[in-house]
MARFI-979194 format. One line per field, with one value per residue (C-alpha): residue number from 0; residue in one letter; x, z, y. Coordinates in steps of 0.001 Angstrom, whole numbers, plus 500000, padded with zeros to 6 digits. Example, Ala and Ser with C-alpha at 12.3 -4.5 7.8 and 13.67 -1.06 7.14 Angstrom:
REM MARFI-979194
nr	c(0, 1);
rest	c(a, s);
px	c(512300, 513670);
pz	c(507800, 507140);
py	c(495500, 498940);
REM end
This chain:
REM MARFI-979194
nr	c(0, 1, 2, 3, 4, 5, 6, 7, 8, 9, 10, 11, 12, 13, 14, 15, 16, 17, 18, 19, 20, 21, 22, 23, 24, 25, 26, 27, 28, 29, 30, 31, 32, 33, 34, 35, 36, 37, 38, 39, 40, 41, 42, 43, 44, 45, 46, 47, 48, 49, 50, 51, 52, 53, 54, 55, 56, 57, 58, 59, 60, 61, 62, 63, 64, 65, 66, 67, 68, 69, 70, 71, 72, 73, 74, 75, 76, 77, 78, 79, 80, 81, 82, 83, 84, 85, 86, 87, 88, 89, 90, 91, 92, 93, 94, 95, 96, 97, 98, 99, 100, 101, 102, 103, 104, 105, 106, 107, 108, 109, 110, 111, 112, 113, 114, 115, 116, 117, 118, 119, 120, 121, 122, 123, 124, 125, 126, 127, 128, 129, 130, 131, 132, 133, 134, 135, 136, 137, 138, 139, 140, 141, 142, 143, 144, 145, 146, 147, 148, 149, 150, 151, 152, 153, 154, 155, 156, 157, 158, 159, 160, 161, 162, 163, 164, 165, 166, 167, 168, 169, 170, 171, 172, 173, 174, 175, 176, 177, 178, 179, 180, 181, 182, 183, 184, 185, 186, 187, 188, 189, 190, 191, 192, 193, 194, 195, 196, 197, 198, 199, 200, 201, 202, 203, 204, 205, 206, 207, 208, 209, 210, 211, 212, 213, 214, 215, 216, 217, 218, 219, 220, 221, 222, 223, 224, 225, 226, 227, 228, 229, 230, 231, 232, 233, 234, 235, 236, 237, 238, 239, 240, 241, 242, 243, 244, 245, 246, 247, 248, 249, 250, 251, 252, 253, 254, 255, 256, 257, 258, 259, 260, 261, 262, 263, 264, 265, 266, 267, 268, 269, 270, 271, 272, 273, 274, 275, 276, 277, 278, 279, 280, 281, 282, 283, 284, 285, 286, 287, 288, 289, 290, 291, 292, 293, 294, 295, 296, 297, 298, 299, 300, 301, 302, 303, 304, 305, 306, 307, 308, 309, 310, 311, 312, 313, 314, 315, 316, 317, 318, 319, 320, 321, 322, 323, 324, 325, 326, 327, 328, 329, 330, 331, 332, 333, 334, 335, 336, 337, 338, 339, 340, 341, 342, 343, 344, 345, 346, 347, 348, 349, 350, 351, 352, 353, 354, 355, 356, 357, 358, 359, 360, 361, 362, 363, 364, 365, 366, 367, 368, 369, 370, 371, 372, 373, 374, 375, 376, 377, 378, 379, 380, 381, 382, 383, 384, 385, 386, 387, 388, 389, 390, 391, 392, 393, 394, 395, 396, 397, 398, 399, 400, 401, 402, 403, 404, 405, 406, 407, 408, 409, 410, 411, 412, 413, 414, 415, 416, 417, 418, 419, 420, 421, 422, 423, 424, 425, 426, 427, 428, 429, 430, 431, 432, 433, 434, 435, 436, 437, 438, 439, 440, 441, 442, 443, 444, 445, 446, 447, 448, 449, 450, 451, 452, 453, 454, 455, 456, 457, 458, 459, 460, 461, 462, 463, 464, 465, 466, 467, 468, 469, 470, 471, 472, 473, 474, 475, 476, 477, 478, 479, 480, 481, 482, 483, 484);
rest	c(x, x, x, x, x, x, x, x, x, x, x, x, x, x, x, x, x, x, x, x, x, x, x, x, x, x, x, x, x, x, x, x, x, x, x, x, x, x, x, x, x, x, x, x, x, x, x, x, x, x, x, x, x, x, x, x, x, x, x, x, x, x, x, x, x, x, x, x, x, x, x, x, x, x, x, x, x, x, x, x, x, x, x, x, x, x, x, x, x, x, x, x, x, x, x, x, x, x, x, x, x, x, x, x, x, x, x, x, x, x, x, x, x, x, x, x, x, x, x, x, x, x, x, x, x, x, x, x, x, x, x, x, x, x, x, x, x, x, x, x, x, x, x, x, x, x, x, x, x, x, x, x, x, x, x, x, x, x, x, x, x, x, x, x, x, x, x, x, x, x, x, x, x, x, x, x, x, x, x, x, x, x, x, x, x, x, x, x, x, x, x, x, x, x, x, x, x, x, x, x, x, x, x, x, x, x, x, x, x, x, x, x, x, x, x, x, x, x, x, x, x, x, x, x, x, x, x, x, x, x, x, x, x, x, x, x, x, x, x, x, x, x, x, x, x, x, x, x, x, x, x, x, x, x, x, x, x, x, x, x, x, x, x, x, x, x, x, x, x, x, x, x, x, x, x, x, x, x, x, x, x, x, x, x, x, x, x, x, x, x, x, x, x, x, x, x, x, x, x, x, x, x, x, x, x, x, x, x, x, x, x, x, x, x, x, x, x, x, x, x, x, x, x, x, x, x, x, x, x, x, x, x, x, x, x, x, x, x, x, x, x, x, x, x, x, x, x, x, x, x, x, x, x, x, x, x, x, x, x, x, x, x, x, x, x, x, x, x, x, x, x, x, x, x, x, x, x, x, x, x, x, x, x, x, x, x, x, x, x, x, x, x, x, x, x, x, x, x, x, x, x, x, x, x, x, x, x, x, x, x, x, x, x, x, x, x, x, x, x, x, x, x, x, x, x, x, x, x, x, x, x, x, x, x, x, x, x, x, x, x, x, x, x, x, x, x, x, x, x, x, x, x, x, x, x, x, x, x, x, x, x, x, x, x, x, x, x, x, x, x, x, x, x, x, x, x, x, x, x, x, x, x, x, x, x);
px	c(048317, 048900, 045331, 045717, 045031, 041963, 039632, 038260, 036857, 034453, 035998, 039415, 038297, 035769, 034783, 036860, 040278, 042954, 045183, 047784, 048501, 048800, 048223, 048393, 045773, 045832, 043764, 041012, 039230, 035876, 032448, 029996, 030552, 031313, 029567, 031126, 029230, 030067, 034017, 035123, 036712, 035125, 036655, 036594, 038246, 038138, 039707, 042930, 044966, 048987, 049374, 046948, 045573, 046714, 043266, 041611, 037845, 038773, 036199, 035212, 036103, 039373, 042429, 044227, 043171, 043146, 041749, 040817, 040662, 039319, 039458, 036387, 036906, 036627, 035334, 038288, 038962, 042122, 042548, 044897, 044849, 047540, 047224, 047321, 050339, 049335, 051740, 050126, 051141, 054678, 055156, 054100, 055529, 058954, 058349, 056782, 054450, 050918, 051335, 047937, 044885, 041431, 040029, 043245, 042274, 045215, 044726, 046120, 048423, 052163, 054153, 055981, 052494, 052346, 052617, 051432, 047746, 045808, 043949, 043492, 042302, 040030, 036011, 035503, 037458, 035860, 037574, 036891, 038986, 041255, 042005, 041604, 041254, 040490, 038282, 037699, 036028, 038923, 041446, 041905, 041317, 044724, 045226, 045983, 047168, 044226, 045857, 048370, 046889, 050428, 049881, 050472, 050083, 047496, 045323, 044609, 043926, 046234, 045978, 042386, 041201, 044186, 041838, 038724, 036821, 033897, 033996, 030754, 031065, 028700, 028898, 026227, 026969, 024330, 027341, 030302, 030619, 032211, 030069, 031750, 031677, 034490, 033168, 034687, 037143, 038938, 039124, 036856, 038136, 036903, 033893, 031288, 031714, 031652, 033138, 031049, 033023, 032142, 034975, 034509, 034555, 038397, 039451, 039155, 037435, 034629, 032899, 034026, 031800, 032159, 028791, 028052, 026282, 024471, 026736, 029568, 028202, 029576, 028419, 029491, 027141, 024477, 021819, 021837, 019142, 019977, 019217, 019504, 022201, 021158, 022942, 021646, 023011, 021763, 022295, 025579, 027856, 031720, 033225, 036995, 036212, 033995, 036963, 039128, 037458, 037470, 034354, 033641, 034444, 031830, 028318, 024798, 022405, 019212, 016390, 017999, 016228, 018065, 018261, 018251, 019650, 018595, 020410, 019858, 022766, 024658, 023766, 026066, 025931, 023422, 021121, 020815, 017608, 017183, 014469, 014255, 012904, 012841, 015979, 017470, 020613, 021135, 024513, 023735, 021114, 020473, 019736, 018108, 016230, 013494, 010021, 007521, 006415, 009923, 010423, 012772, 013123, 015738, 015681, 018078, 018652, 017830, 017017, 015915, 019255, 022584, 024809, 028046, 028706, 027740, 024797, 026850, 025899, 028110, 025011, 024897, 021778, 021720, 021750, 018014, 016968, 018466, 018172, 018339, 015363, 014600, 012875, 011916, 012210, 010053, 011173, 009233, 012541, 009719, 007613, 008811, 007145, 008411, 008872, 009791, 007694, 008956, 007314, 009175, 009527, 010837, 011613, 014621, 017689, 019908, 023423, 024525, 021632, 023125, 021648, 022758, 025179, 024830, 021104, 022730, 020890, 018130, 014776, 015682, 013415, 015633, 017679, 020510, 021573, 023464, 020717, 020148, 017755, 018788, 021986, 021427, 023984, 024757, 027639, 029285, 028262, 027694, 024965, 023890, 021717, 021885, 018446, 017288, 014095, 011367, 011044, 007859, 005756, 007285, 008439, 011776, 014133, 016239, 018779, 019976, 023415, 023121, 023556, 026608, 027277, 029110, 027977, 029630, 027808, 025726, 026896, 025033, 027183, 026204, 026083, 028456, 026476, 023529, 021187, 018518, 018243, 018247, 019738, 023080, 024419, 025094, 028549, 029534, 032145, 031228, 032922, 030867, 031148, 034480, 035289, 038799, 038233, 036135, 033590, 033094, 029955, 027752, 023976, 021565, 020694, 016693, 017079, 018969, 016623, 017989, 021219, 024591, 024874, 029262, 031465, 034793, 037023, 039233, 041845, 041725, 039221, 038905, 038293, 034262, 034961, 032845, 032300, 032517, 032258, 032292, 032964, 032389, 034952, 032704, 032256, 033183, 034858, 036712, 038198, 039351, 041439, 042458, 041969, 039902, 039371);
pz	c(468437, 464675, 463023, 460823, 464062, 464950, 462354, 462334, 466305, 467060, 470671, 469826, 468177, 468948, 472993, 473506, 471978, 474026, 475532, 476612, 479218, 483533, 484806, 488295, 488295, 491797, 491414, 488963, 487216, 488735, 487262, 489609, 493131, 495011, 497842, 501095, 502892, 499704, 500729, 499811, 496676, 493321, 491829, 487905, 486600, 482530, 479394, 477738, 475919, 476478, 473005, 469851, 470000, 467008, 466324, 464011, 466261, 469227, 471900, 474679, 477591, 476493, 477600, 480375, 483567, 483846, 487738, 487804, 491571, 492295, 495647, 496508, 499344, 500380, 496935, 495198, 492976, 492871, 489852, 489105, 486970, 486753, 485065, 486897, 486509, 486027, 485166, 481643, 481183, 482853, 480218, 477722, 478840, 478619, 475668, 473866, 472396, 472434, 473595, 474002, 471957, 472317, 475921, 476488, 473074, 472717, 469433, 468799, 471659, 471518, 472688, 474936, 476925, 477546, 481609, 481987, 483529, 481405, 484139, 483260, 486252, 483980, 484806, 488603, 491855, 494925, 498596, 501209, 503932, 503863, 500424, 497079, 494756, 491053, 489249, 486244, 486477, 484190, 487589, 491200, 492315, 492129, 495269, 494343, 496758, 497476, 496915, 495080, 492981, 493050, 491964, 495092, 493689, 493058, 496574, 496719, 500693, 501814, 498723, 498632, 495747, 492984, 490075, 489445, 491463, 490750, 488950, 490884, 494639, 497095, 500133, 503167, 504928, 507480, 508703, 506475, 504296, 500903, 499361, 496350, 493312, 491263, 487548, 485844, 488983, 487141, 483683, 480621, 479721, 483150, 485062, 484960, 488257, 490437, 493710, 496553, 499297, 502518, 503591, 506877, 507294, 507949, 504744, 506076, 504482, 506542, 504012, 500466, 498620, 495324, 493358, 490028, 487829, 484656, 481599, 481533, 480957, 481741, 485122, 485448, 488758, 490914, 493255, 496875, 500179, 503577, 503771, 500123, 497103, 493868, 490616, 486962, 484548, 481139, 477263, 476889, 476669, 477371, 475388, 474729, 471915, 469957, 470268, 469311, 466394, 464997, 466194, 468943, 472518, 474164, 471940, 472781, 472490, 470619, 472707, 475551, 478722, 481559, 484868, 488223, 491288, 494708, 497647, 501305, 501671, 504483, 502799, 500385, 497090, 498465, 499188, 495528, 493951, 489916, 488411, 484602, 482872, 480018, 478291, 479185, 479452, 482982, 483684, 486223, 488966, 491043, 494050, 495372, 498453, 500465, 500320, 503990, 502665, 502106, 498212, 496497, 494973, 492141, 490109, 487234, 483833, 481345, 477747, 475459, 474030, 473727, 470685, 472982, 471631, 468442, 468483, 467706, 464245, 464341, 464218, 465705, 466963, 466410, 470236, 468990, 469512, 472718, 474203, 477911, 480216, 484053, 485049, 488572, 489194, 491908, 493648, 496163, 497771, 499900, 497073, 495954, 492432, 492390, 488620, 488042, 487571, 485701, 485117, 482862, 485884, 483075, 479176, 478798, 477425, 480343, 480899, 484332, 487413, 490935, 494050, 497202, 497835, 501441, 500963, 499236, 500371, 502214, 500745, 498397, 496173, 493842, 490745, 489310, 485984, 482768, 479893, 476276, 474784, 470884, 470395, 468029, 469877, 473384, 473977, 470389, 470525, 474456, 476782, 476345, 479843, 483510, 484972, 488457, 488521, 491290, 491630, 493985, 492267, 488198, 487939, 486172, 486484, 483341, 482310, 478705, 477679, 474476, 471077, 470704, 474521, 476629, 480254, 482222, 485438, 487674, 491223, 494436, 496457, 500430, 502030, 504724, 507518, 505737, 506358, 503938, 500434, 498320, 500898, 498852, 494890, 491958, 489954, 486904, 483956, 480932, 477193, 475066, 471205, 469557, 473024, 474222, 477760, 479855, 482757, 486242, 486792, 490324, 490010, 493246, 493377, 494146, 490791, 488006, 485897, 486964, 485466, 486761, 489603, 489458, 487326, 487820, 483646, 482816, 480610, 478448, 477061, 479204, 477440, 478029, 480861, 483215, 486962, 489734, 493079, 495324, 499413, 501450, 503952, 507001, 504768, 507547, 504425, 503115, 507198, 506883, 504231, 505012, 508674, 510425, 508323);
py	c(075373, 074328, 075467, 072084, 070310, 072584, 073463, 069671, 070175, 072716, 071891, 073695, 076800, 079648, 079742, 076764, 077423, 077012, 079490, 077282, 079735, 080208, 083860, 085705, 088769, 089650, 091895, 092093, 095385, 095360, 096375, 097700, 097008, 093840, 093291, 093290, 089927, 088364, 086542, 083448, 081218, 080129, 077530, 075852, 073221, 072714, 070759, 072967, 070200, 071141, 069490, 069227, 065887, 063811, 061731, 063211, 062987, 065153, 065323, 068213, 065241, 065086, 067283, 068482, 070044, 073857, 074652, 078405, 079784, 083334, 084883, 087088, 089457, 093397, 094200, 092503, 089645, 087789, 085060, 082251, 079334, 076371, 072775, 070145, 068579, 064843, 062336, 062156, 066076, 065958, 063025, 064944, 068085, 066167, 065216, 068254, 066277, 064850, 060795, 059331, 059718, 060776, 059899, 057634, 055525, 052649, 052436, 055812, 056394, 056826, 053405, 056133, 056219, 052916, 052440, 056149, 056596, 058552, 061129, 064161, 065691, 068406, 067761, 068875, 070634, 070142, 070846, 067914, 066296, 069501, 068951, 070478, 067545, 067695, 065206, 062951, 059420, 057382, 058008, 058986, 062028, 065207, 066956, 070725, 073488, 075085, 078727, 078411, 075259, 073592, 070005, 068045, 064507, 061735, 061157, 057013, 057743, 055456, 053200, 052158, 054725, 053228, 053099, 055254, 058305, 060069, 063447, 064241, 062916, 064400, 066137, 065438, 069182, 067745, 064632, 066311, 062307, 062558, 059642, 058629, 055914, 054079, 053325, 050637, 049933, 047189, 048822, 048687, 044889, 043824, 042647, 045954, 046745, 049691, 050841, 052649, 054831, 057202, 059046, 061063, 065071, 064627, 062113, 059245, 056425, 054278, 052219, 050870, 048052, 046566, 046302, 044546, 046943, 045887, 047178, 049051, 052882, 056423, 056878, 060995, 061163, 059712, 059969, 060359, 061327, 061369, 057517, 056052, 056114, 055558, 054361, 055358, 052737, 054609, 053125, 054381, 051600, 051553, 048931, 047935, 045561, 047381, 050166, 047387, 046440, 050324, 051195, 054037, 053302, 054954, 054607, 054743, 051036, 052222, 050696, 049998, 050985, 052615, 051139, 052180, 050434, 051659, 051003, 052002, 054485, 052473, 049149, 046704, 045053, 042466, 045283, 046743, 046587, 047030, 048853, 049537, 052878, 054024, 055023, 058551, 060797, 061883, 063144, 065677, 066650, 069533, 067697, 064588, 064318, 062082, 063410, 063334, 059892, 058419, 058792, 059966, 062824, 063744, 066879, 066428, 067303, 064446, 063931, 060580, 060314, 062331, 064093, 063654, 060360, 058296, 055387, 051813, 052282, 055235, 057798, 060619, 062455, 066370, 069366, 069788, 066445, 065627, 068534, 068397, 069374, 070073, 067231, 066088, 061896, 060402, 056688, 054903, 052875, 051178, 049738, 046298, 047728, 050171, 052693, 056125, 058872, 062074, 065068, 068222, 071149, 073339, 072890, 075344, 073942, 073404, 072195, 071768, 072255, 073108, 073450, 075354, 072880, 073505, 071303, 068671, 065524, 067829, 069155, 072053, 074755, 076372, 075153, 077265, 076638, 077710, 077889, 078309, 080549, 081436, 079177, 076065, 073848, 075181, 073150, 074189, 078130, 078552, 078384, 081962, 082561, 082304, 080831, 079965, 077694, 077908, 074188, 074748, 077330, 076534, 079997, 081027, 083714, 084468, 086686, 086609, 087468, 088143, 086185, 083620, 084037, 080987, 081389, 078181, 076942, 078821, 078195, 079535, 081731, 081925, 085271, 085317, 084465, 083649, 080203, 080681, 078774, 081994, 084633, 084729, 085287, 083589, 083127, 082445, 082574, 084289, 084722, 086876, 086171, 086874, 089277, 089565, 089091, 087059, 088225, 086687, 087665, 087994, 088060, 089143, 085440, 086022, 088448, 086909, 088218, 092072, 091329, 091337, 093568, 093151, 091882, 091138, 091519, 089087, 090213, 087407, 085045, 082017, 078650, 077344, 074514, 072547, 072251, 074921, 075194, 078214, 078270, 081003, 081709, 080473, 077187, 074085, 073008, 076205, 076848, 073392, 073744, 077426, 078038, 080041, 083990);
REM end
């Protein structure tokens, strides 16, 4: 990649350079010992442009998919990583070239990319319905192979998802629902409007509903219990025209308040109820659940405003000052006045909060998450620690990795045979500063504070990405898409 291209973005240099690169390591040098109840896949999906972007403001959202898939069993570690081969990198590709712009700008894509979706597939990978789909929110979802991660092809199911998925659908494990939104469904010159889907254990879709949402914002997630959905509308705007008229497509409104709607999770549109707050960044939550007098609960990591993207006066606000905290949000559905109450439950720089997914929906303790203790921007010079927060009691468990160390997200890892919340391990991908090779790293997960207790070396250093997921091999949803072990 032409250094002339690079040294403007601290997104395409140090931790997050591209390698521009697809590897089989079937079987990876271990550290320590792997233990044996530990069996199943871990999954990451990340940004690794093909080409270097020709605008001259790249951003961390943008470029291609790279899906990462290691194999945990018997003590070993198999690895593999492909792009996925969207029809915006095949173009591309073709053309040995970079097309569109930044985030799919017009203004500064090639004519050649006119007609061309602009998905990039790079911000989740999730398996549901049998399939292993990766995930932005600009497009539908790209089914992948799930071993061999061969691109099989964008998955509408049966043409009703043509537009816009969620990059952070949940998944009830109590019914086995995918429960999923569309942002922006008929494109950011078009109504603000948002699509709502349940799709059934085995892919097939039960419920979609088209719902009017206040603005146009970036809606990366929401919220959702056992019996209610909710949808966080915060001041980020998504506008064509100001991006039209030279100014930044996706800005934050100074003073505007977030809003949330509520909606009874089998409800419609006519069922949503607004409530405003006061403004924050939310763009991911642990998990969300209904309390023993009906509220909601939501832990999630929020902030007062956001350095990701400019103000509309082109302003941007510094890591330090929008740093993101573990914060618990409490809803009373019920009350017709209802606000939202938020108390700090701890004040650690966080990134991305995970439950075990297994809970999703259901009352949960513990918070996993990748943290930063010493760094001055943790998305710029990694999230240096691994921390697991005991939502109950307040108390933390931390394990530092040392100074200018990227550790991605911390995912829960079920024992095999295991039922209990924190009866498993912790994963996670880890690029120490200026190191040759990465780590995938396994914590005891009721000890992340004792360190690693295996790590499995990566001969090469593995570009700082974003969501995971992990399925153990008696995972309903990993025997669906593999068979039985």
């Amino acid at each position: 990649m032409d250094a002339t291209l690079v040294r403007e973005s601290p997104f395409l240099t140090g931790h997050h350079q591209p390698n521009r690169m697809e590897v089989d390591a079937p079987d990876l040098v271990i550290r320590g010992s792997l233990p044996d109840d530990l069996a199943g896949v871990f999954y990451r999906n990340g940004a690794e442009p093909l080409y270097p972007p020709t605008d001259e403001d790249y951003h961390w959202f943008d470029g291609d998919g790279m899906v990462y898939a290691f194999h945990l069993e018997n003590g070993r570690v198999a690895m593999r990583n492909r792009w996925v081969r969207t029809d915006k990198l095949l173009l591309e590709l073709e053309q040995g070239r970079r097309l569109f712009g930044v985030l799919g700008n017009p203004m500064t894509s090639d004519p050649l990319a006119a007609g061309t979706r602009y998905n990039t597939a790079n911000t989740n990978v999730i398996i549901h319905g049998g399939k292993l789909l990766a995930l932005m929110e600009g497009a539908p979802p790209v089914a992948l192979d799930p071993r061999t991660l061969d691109t099989v092809g964008e998955h509408t199911y049966d043409g009703l998802i043509t537009t816009t998925f969620s990059a952070h659908p949940k998944i009830d494990m109590a019914t086995g629902e995918l429960v999923n939104i569309g942002n922006a469904v008929h494109g950011l010159g078009g109504d603000a409007v948002i699509r709502y889907d349940v799709i059934d254990f085995d892919g097939n879709p039960i419920k979609s509903e088209f719902i009017d949402v206040p603005h146009m914002t970036m809606l990366h997630t929401f919220l959702l219990t056992e019996n209610w959905v909710v949808f966080p509308i915060n001041p980020l705007e998504l506008s064509l025209q100001r991006a039209l008229s030279g100014g930044p497509m996706t800005a934050w409104v100074p003073d505007r308040p977030s809003k949330l709607g509520i909606m009874p999770r089998t409800g419609g549109a006519a069922d949503v109820r607004w409530i405003e707050v006061e403004p924050r960044h939310m763009l991911h939550e642990a998990n969300v659940w209904e309390d023993e007098e009906g509220r909601i609960v939501a832990d999630v990591a929020a902030a007062e405003g956001t350095a990701l993207f400019p103000d509309i006066h082109g302003n941007r606000a510094t890591h330090k000052e929008t740093q993101q905290s573990l914060r618990r949000w409490t809803i009373d559905p019920n009350n017709p006045a209802a606000t939202l109450n938020e108390v700090v439950l701890n004040d650690r720089d966080i990134q991305f909060p995970r439950p075990d997914d297994r809970l999703m929906t259901r009352p949960s303790r513990y918070a996993f998450a990748n943290s930063n203790r010493d760094s001055q921007d943790g998305r710029v010079e990694g999230m240096d620690s691994a921390l697991r927060v005991d939502t109950v009691s307040g108390a933390e468990d931390l394990y530092h990795f040392g100074p200018g160390t990227a550790a991605g997200e911390l995912i829960f890892a079920p024992r095999v045979g295991s039922t209990a919340e924190l009866d498993g391990y912790a994963i996670t991908l880890v690029h120490r500063k200026d190191a040759a090779e990465s780590e995938l790293v396994v914590f005891d997960a009721a000890d992340i504070a004792g360190g690693p207790i295996a790590t499995a070396v990566i001969p090469f250093r593995v570009p700082s990405g974003f969501h995971c997921s992990y399925y153990s091999v008696d995972s309903p949803l990993y025997r669906q898409a593999f068979g039985s072990p």
